[in-house]
N, C-alpha and C positions, 0 to 999 in steps of 0.2 A: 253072646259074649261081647262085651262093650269095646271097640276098637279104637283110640286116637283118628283123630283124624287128620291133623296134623301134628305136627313136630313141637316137641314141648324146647323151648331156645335155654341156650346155656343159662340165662341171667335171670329166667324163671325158673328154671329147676333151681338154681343155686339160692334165689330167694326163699324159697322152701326150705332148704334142708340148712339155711343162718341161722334158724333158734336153737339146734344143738349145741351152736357153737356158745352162743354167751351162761352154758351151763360154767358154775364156779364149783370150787369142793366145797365140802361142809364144814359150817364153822367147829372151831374145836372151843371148847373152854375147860377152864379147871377145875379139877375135882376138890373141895374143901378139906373132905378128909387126906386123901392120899399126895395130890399138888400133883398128878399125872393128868396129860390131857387127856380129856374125853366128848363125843359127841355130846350137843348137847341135848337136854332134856331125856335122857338115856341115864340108865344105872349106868354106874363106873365100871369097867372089866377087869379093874386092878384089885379096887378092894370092895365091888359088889355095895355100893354106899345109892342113895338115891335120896333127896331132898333130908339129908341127915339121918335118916334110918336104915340099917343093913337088911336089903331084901332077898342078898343071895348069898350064900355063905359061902367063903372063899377058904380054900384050904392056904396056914401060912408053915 
């Protein structure tokens, strides 16, 4: 089993583990039919719309 051999320093381990930090949230934009946000390039959850066609039917 592979053992360190020395000591990994604070300012390298922290360089590591910086790129989770610049993660952002996901853009949101709006639905045409409904004007509720939604991820994009995703069917809508509100009213099930997707590039102008309804691909899942939503009970209203």
């Amino acid at each position: 089993m592979a053992v360190p051999k020395n000591r990994t320093s604070a300012a390298r381990r922290d360089k590591r583990r910086a790129s989770n930090i610049k993660m952002s949230a996901p853009g949101l934009s709006v639905c045409p039919q409904c004007h509720e946000p939604k991820l994009a390039h995703r069917v809508c959850g509100n009213c099930g719309f997707y590039r102008g066609k309804e691909v899942v039917a939503t009970e209203e």
